[in-house]
C-alpha positions as CSV (number, residue, x, y, z in Angstrom):
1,X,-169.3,-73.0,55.6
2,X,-166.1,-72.3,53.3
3,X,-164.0,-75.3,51.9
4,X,-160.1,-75.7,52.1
5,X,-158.7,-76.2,48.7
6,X,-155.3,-77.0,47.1
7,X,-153.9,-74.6,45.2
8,X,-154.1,-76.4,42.1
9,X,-158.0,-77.6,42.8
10,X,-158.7,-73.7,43.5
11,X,-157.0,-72.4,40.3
12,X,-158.8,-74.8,37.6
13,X,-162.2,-74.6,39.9
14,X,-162.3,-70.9,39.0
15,X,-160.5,-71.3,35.9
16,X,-157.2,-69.3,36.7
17,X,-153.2,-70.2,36.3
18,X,-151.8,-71.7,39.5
19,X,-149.3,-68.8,39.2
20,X,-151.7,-65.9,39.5
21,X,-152.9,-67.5,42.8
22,X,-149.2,-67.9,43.9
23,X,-148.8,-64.0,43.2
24,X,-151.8,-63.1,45.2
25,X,-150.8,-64.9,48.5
26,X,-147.2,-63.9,47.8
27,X,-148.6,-59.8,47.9
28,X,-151.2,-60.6,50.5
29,X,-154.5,-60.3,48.7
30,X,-155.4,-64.0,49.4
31,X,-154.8,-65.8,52.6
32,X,-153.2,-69.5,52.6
33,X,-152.9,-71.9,55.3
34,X,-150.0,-74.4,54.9
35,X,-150.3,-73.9,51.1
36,X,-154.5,-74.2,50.8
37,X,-156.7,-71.5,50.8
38,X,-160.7,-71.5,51.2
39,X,-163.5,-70.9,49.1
40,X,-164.4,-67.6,50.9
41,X,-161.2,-66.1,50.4
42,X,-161.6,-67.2,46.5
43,X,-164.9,-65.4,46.5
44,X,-163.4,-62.4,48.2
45,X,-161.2,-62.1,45.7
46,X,-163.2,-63.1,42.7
47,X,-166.0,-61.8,43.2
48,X,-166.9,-62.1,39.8
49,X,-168.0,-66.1,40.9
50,X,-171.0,-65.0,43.2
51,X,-174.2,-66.2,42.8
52,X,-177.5,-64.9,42.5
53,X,-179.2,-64.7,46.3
54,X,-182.1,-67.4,45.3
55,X,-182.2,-71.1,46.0
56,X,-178.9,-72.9,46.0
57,X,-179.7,-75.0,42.4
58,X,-180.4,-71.3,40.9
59,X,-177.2,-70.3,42.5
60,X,-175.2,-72.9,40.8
61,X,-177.1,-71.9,37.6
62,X,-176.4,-68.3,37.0
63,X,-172.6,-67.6,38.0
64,X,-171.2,-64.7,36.0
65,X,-171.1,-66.1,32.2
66,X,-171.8,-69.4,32.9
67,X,-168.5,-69.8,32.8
68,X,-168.3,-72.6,35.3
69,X,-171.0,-74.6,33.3
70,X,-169.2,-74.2,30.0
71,X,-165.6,-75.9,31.4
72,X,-167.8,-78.6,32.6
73,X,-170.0,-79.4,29.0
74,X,-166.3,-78.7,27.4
75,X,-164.6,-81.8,29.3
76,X,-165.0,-85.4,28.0
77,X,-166.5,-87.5,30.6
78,X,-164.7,-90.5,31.6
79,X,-166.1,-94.2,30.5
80,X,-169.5,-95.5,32.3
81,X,-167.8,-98.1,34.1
82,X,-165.6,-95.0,35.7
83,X,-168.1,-92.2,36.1
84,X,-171.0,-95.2,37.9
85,X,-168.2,-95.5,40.8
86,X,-168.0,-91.6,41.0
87,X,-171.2,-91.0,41.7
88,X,-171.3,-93.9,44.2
89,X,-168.4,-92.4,45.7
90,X,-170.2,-89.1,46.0
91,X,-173.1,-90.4,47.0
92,X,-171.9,-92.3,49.9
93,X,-170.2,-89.0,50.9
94,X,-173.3,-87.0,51.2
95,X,-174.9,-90.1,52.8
96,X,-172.4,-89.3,55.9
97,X,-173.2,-85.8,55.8
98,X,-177.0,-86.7,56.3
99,X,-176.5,-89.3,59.1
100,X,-173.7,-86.4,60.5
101,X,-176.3,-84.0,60.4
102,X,-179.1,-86.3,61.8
103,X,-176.8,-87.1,65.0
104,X,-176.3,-83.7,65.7
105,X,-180.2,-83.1,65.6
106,X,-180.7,-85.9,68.2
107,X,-177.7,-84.7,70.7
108,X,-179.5,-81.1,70.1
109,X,-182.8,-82.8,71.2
110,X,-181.7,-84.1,73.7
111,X,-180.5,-81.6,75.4
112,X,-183.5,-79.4,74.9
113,X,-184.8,-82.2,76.8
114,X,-183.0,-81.9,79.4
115,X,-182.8,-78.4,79.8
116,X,-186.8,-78.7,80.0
117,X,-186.5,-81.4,82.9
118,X,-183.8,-78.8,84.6
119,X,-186.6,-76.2,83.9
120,X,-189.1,-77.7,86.3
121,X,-186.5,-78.3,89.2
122,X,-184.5,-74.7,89.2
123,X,-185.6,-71.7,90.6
124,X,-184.4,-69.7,88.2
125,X,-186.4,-70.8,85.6
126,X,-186.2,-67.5,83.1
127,X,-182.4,-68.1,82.9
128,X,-182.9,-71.5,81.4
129,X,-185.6,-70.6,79.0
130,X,-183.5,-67.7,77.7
131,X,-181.2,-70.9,77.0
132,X,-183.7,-72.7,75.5
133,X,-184.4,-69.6,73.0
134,X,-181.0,-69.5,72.5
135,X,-180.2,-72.9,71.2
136,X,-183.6,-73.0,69.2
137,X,-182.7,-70.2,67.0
138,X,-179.2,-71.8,67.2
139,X,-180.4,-75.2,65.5
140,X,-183.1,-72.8,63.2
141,X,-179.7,-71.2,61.9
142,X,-178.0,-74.0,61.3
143,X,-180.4,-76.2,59.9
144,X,-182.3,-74.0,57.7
145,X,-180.8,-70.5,56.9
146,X,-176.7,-71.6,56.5
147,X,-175.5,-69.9,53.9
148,X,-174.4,-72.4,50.6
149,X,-170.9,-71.8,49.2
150,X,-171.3,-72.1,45.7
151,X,-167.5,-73.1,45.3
152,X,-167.8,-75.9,47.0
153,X,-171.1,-77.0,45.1
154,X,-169.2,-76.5,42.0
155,X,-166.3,-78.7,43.3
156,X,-168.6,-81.0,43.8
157,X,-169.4,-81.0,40.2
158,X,-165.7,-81.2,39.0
159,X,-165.3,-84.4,41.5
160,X,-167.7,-86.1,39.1
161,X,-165.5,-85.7,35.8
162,X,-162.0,-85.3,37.1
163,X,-160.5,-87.3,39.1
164,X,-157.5,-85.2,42.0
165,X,-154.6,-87.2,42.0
166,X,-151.5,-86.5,44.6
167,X,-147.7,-87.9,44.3
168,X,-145.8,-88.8,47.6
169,X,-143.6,-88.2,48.3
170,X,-142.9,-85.4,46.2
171,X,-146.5,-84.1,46.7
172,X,-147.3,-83.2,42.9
173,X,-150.4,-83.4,42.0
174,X,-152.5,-83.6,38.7
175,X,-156.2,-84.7,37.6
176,X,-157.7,-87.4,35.3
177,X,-160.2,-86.7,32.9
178,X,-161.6,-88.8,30.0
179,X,-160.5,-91.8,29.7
180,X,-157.0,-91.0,30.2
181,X,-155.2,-93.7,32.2
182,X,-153.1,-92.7,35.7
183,X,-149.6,-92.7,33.7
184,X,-151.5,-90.7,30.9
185,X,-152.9,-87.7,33.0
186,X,-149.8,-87.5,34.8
187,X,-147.7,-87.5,31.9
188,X,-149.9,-84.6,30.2
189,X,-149.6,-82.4,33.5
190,X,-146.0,-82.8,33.2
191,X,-144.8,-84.9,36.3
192,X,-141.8,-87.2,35.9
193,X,-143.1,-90.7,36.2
194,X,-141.3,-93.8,35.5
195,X,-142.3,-96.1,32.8
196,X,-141.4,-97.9,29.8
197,X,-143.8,-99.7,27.3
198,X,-146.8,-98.1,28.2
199,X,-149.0,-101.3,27.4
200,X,-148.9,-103.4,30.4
201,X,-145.7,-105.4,30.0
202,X,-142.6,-103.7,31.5
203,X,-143.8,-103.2,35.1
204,X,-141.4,-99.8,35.0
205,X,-144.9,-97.8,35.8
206,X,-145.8,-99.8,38.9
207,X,-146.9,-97.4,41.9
208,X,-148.6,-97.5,45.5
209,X,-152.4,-96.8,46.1
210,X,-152.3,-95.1,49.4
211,X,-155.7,-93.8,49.1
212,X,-158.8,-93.9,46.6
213,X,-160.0,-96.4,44.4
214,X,-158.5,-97.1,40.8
215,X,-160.2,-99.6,37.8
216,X,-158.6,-101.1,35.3
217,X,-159.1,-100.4,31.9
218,X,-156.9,-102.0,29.9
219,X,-155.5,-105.9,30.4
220,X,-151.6,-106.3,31.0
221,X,-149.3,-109.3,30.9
222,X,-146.9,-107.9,33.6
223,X,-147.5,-110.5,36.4
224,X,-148.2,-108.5,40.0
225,X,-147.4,-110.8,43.0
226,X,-150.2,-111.5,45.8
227,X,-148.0,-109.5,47.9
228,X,-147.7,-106.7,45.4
229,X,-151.7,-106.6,45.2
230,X,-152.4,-106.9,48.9
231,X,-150.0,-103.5,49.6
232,X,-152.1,-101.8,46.9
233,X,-150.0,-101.7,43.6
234,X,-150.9,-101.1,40.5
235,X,-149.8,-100.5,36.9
236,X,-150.4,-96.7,36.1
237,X,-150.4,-97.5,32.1
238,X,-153.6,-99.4,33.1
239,X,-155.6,-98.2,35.5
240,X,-157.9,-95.1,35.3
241,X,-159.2,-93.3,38.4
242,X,-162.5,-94.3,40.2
243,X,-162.8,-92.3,43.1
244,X,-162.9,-87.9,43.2
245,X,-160.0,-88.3,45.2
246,X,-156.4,-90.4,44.7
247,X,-153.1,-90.2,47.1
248,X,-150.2,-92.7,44.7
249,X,-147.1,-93.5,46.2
250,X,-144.4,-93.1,42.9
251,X,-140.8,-92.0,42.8
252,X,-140.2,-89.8,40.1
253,X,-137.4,-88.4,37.9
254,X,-135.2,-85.5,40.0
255,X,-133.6,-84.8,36.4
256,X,-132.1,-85.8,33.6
257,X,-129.3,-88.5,35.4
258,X,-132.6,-90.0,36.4
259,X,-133.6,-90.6,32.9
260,X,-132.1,-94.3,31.4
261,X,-130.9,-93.8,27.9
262,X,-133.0,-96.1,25.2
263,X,-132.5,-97.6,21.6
264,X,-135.4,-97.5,19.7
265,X,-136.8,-98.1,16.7
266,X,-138.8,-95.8,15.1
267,X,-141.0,-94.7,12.1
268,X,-140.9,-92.0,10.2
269,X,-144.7,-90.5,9.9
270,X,-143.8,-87.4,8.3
271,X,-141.4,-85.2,6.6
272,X,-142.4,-81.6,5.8
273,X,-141.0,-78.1,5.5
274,X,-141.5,-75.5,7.9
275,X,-139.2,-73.1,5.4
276,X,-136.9,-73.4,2.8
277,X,-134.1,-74.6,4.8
278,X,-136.0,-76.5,7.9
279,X,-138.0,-79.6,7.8
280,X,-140.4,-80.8,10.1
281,X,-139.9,-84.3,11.1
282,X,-142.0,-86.4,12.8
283,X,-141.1,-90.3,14.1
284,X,-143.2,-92.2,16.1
285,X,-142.2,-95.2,18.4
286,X,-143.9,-98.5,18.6
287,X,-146.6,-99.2,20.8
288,X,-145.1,-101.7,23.0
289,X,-141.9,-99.1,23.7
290,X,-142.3,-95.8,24.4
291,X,-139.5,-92.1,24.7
292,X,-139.2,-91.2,28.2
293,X,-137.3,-87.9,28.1
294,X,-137.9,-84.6,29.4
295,X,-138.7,-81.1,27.6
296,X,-135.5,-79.5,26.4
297,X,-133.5,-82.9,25.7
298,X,-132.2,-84.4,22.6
299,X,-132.1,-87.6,20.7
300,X,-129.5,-88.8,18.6
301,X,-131.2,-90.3,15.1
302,X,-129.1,-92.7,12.6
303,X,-130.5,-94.5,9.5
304,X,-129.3,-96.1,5.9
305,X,-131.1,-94.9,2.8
306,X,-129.2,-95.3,-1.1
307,X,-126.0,-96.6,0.0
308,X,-125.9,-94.0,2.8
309,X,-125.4,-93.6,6.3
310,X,-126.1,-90.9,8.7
311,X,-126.7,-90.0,12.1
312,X,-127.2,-86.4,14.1
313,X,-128.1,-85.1,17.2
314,X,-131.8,-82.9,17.4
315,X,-133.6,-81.7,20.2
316,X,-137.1,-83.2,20.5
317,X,-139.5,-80.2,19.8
318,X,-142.4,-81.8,21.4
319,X,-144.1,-82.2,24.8
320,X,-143.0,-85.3,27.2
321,X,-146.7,-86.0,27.5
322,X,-147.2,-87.4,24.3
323,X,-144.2,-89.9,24.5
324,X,-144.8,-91.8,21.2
325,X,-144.9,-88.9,19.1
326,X,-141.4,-87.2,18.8
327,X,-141.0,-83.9,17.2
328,X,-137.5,-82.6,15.5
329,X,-136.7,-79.4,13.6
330,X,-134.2,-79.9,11.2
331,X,-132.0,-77.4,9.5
332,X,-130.0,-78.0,6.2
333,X,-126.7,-78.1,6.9
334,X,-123.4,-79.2,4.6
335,X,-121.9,-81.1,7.2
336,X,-124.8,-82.8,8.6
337,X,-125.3,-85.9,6.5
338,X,-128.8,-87.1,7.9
339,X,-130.5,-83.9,7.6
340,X,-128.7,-84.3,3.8
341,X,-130.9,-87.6,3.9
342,X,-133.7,-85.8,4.5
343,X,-133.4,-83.0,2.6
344,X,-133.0,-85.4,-0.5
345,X,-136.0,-87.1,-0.4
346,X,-134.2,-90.4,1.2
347,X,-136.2,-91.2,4.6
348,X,-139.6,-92.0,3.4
349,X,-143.2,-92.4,5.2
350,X,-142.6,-95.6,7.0
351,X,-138.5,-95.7,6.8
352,X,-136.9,-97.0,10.1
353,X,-134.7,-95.0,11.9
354,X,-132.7,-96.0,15.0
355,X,-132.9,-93.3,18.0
356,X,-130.8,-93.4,20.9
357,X,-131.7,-91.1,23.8
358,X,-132.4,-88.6,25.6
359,X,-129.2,-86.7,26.0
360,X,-128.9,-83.4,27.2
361,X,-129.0,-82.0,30.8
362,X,-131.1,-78.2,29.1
363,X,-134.5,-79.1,31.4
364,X,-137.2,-77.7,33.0
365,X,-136.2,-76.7,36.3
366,X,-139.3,-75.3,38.5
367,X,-139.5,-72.1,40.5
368,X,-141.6,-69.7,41.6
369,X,-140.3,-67.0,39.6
370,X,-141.6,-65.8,35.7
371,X,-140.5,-67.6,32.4
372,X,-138.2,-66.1,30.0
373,X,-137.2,-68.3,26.7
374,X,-134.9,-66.8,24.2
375,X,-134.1,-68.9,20.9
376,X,-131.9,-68.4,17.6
377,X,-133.1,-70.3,14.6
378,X,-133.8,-73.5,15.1
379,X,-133.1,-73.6,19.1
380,X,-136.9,-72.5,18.8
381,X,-137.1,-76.2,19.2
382,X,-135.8,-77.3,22.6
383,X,-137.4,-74.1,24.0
384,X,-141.1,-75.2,22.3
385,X,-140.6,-78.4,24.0
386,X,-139.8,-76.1,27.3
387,X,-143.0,-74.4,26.7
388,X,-145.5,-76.6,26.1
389,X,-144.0,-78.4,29.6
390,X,-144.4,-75.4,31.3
391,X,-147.8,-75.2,30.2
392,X,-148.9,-78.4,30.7
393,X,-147.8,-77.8,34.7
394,X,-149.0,-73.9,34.8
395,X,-145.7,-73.5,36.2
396,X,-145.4,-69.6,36.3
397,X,-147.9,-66.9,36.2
398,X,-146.3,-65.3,33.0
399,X,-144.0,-66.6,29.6
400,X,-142.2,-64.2,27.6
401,X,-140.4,-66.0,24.3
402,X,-137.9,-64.1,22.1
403,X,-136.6,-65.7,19.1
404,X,-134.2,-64.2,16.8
405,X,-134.0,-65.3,13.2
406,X,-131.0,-65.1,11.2
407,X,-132.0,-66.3,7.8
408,X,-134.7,-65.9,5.9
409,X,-137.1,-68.8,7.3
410,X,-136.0,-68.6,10.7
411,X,-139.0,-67.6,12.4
412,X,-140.6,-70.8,11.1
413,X,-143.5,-71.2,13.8
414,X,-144.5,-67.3,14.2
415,X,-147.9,-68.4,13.5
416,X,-147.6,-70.9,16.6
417,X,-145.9,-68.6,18.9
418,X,-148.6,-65.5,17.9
419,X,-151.1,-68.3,18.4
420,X,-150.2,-68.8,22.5
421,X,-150.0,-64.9,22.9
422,X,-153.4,-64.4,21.5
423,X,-154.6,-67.5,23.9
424,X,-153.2,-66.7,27.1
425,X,-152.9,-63.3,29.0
426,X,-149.5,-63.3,30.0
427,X,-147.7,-64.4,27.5
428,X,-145.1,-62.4,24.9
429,X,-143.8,-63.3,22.2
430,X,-141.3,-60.6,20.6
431,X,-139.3,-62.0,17.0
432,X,-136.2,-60.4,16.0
433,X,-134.1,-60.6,13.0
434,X,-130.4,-60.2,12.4
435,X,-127.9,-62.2,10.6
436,X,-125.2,-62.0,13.1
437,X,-126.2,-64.2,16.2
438,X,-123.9,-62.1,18.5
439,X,-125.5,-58.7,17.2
440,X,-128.8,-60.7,17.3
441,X,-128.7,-61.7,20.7
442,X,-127.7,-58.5,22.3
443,X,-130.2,-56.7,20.8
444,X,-133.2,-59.7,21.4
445,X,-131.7,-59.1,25.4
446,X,-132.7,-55.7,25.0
447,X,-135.7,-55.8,23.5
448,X,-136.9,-58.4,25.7
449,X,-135.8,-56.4,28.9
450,X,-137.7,-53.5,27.6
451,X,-141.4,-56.3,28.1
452,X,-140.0,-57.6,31.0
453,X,-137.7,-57.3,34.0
454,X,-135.2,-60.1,33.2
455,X,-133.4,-60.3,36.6
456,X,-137.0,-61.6,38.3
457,X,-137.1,-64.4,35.6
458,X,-135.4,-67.6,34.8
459,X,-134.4,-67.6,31.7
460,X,-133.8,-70.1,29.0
461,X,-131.7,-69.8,26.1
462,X,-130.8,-72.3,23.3
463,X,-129.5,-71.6,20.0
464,X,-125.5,-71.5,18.3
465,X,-122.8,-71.1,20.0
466,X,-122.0,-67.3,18.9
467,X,-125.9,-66.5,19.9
468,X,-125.9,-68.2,23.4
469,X,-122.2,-66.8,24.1
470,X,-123.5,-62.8,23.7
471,X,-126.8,-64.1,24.9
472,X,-125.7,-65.2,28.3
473,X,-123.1,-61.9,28.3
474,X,-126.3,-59.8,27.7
475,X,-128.3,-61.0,30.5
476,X,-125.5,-61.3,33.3
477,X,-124.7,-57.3,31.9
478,X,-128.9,-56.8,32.7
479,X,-128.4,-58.1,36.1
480,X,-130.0,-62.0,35.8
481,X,-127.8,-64.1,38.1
482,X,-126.3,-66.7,37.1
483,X,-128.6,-69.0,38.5
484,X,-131.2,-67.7,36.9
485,X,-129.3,-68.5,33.3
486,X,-129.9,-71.7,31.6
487,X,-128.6,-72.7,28.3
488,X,-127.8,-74.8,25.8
489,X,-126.3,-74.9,22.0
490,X,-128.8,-75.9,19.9
């Protein structure tokens, strides 16, 4: 019997974007019902994922590749405690399926009884055995010759080391694995929780269990009233998932005027160049406060080092999901004195320095159509941050990154960004170079139209002002409205 699945649930059961299932219902090759689809529609249209004809357990055992068996060796299984009350879970559920089945055995009995007490009372007696025939071969069918779905056997499987998690109201949804914690899954697939320290203290995390079990993993001092506990809430930061299946009730950010600014401070962890004229710089905030921000934003960093001090606006070149370690690009610059801090040795492993943050409304904005990032220099790193976020939620079924250098270092992460296009399918990566942004920008515009159809994809651009200014020109002249356009000077 075929299975209804999510779209998400359906794309990492078989091991496909959620975008390339998106595309298929949008041209008709997969059918959908109020945004699920079903196992035999999946095998219809993969039929790279049948099985065998032998017993079911050789079924499961010899999909195409083994595939399926390698994701699930591949994935860390969650903590003892955790994966005991999944397979309770599970086995409680096939429990019901038994005593199901065994009910519908009796009422099927029981009317073959009947029908062979009508037998001996009717005149018509060949009529009623023809019934009898029928159903026989009815309950022979259905008891012993229904055909397995292998989908939903592997399903099955996943339910054991992933946990499905859905967000109401907004209906997101995302899975646990490990020993990730709720606010830790969610935050790696990208959704917009609230929540502040992380650790147990601040309460900012606190959600609704509508439906599933949760454990906790981790004490917390943040004191829960009775009635709190009684309606089902929970801190995210410490709780893990205990059942396959998990409905929260959260609220999360719309955008950026939903994100509070913060003062922290943080440590520097590393300083290293990615050229001759860019640094890599990595901080890291303490344990008991955490960065909420969203791919694309900013922070504004200030410290005192020699008898200086300095402060300057970056944009965070690293993925919201890992909130404590922040990312930033710097550039030398003459009239930037922190990055002159930097750049002269001044900030050391372990220096303090004081972030405030995020700024910046250049986010993620979802949509069903493709992605398109374009980048000058160093606005590579607002649109990393972009990408690694759109990763995290598979948000579209293709990614096409331009980046135009205009000094000598400027493609600074090629290797990264030839790294994703030898990884995944459908993404493009096409570097430029030019030392006049304007010139630069035109021709990246071009270049990248020639891949790609820009007017089908949003597009993101960030770098200086002279790039985005021809950049945005270039792409209203190739027909992307200007809805379509986002963009920021970098």
């Amino acid at each position: 019997m075929s299975q209804w699945l999510t779209l998400s649930r359906a794309a990492r059961l078989i091991g496909v974007p959620r975008g390339e299932l998106q595309r298929e219902i949008r041209e008709g090759r997969l059918p959908a019902n109020d945004g699920m689809v079903s196992t035999a529609g999946l095998l219809a249209l993969y039929p790279r994922l049948s099985l065998e004809e032998s017993g079911a357990f050789e079924r499961v055992a010899r999909v195409k590749e083994e595939a399926f068996g390698r994701r699930v060796l591949e994935r860390a299984l969650p903590g003892r405690e955790v994966l005991a009350q999944r397979l309770f879970e599970q086995s409680q559920e096939l429990a019901d399926a038994r005593r199901h089945l065994s009910r519908y055995h009796d009422l099927v009995v029981a009317l073959h009884q009947r029908i062979d007490a009508s037998a001996q009372a009717t005149e018509a007696p060949a009529t009623l055995a023809d019934l009898r025939s029928f159903l026989e071969r009815g309950l022979a069918d259905v008891l012993a010759t229904e055909t397995v779905d292998p989908l939903a056997i592997m399903d099955d499987m996943l339910k054991v080391v992933s946990s499905h998690v859905t967000v109401r109201p907004s209906g997101r949804e995302f899975f646990v694995e490990g020993r990730d914690t709720l606010l830790q899954a969610g935050l790696k697939a990208g959704l917009k929780l609230n929540y502040g320290c992380g650790n147990g203290t601040c309460g900012l995390c606190k959600a609704r269990v509508v439906a599933g079990q949760v454990t906790k993993v981790a004490p917390h001092d943040y004191p829960l009233s009775d009635a709190e506990r009684l309606q089902g809430h929970v801190l995210l930061c410490v709780h893990g998932a205990a059942s396959s299946e998990i409905v929260l009730e959260s609220l999360e950010a719309a955008g950026p005027g939903d994100i509070p600014e913060q003062q922290i401070a943080v440590r520097v962890r590393s300083v290293k160049p990615l050229g001759v004229d860019t640094l890599h710089v990595h901080l890291q905030t303490p344990r008991t406060m955490r960065l909420r921000f969203l791919a694309g934003q900013s922070a504004t960093l200030s410290a005192a080092a020699g008898g200086r001090e300095a402060h300057g606006t970056y944009a965070i070149a690293s993925c919201p999901c890992d909130e404590r370690n922040l990312h930033f690009h710097v550039p030398r610059a003459d009239t930037d004195p922190f990055a002159a801090l930097l750049f002269d040795g001044a900030l050391t492993v372990n220096a303090t320095v004081n972030l405030s943050g995020p700024v910046g409304d250049f986010v993620f904005w979802e949509s069903e159509r493709r992605l398109a990032f374009l980048a000058c220099d160093t606005g590579f790193a607002p649109i990393k941050s972009l990408i690694e976020h759109a990763m995290a939620v598979d948000a579209a079924e293709s990614i096409a990154l331009g980046w135009l250098a205009t000094r000598v270092d400027g493609h600074y992460l090629a290797n990264q960004c030839r790294a994703w296009a030898e990884a995944f399918d459908q993404f493009r990566y096409v570097p430029v170079s030019d030392p006049d942004p304007a010139a630069g920008a035109s021709a990246l515009v071009a270049t990248m139209e020639a891949v790609r159809p820009l007017a089908a994809c949003d597009v993101y651009v960030a770098g200086p002002a002279p790039f985005v200014a021809a950049a945005t020109a270039a792409l209203a002249a190739a027909g992307v409205p200007a809805g379509q356009t986002y963009a920021a000077i970098a």
